[in-house]
C-alpha positions in Angstrom: 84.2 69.2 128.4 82.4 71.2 131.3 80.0 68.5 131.9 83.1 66.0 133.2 83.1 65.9 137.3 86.5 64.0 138.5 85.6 62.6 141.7 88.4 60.5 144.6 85.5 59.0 146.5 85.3 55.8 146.3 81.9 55.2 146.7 80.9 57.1 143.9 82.8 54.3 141.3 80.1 51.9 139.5 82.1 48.8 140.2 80.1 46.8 137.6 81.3 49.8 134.8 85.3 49.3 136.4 85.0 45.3 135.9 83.6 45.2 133.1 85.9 47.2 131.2 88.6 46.3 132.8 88.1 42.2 132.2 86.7 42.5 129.1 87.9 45.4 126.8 91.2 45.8 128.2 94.2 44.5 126.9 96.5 44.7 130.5 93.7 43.2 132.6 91.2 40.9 130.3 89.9 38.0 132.6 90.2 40.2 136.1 87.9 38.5 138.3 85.6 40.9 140.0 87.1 40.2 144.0 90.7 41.3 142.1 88.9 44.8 141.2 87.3 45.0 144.3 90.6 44.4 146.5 92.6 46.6 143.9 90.8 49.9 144.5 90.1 49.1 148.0 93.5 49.4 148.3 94.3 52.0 145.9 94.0 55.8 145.7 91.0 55.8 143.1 89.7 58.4 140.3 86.7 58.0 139.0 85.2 60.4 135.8 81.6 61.4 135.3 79.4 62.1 132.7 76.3 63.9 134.3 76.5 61.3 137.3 77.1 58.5 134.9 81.0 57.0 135.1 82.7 57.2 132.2 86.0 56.8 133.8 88.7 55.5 135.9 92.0 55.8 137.2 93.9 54.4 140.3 97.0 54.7 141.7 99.2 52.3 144.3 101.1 54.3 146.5 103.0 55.1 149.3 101.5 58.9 149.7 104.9 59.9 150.2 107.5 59.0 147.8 106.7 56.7 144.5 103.2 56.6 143.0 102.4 53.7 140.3 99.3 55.1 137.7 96.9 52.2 136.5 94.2 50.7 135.4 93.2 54.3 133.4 90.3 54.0 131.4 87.7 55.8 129.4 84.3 54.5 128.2 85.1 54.2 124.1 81.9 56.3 123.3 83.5 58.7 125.6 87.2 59.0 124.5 88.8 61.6 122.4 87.1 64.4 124.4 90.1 64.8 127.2 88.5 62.6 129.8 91.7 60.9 130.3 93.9 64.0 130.3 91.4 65.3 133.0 92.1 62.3 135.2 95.6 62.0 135.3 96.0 66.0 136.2 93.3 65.3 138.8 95.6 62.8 140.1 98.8 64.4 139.4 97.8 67.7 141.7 95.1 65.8 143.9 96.0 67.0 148.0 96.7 63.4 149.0 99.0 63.2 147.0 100.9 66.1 147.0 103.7 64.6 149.1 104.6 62.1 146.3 107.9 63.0 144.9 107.7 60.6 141.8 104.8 58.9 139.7 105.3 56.0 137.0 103.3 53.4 134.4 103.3 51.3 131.8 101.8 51.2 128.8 101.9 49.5 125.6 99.5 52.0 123.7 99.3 55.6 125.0 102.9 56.7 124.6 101.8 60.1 123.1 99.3 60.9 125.5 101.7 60.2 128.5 104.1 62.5 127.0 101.8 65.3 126.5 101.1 64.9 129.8 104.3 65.3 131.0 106.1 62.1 131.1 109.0 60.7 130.0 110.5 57.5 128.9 112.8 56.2 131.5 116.5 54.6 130.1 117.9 53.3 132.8 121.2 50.5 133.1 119.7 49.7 136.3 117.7 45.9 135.9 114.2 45.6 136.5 113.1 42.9 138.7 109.7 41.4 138.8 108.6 38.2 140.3 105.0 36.7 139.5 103.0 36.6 136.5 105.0 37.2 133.8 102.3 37.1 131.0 101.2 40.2 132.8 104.5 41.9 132.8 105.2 40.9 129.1 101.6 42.5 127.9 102.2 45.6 129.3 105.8 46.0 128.0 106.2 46.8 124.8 108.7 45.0 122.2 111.6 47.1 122.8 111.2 47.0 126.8 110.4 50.5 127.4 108.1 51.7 130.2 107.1 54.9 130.8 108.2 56.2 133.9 
């Protein structure tokens, strides 16, 4: 789709279009308050997608710019998906400059398995444990039945 523009600056993003999806038609972040969104992409390395000016998507990632990058919160506008928006983000992100230092990326999901493996990923199996500490109705939403996370 020629018409897509993938943009890093952050003052491009429609805040209000991020929120609202996010709190209300996701399942990994339903109920995030708008300061949360606010805070998370001022302190995140942020994609945004556009339609003609109009943004139709989103992607940010929390990172050390040099060795571990953690993809979230990626979204595409449901009128708008189906058309490769998404698959144009994550490349964007995968070969943007600032982060060309980052020797590994990783997510989560619970729904776009295929997509992340056409796009390169792979399931991680690891004997290692995973240790998380906070909300845990967060961590058990985004992992899926077996426990596997796309790494």
């Amino acid at each position: 789709m020629n018409s897509i523009t993938i943009s890093f600056d952050k003052s491009l993003l429609n805040l209000a279009f991020v929120h609202e999806f996010l709190s209300e038609k996701s399942y990994w972040a339903r109920g995030r308050s708008l300061q949360t969104v606010e805070k998370t992409i001022q302190h995140s390395f942020c994609a945004g997608a556009y339609w003609h000016g109009e943004q139709v998507g989103f992607a940010r990632v929390v990172t050390d710019y040099q060795t571990v990058g953690y993809i979230m919160d990626v979204l595409v506008s449901p009128d708008m998906q189906l058309r490769g928006i998404g698959s144009q983000l994550i490349q964007a992100i995968l070969n943007a400059p600032q982060l060309e230092e980052v020797t590994r990326f990783a997510l989560r999901t619970k729904s776009a398995n295929e997509f992340y493996k056409n796009l390169g990923f792979k399931t991680h199996h690891s004997e290692q444990l995973v240790f998380e500490r906070g909300n845990q109705h967060f961590f058990s939403s985004v992992i899926d039945q077996k426990g596997l996370r796309v790494l």
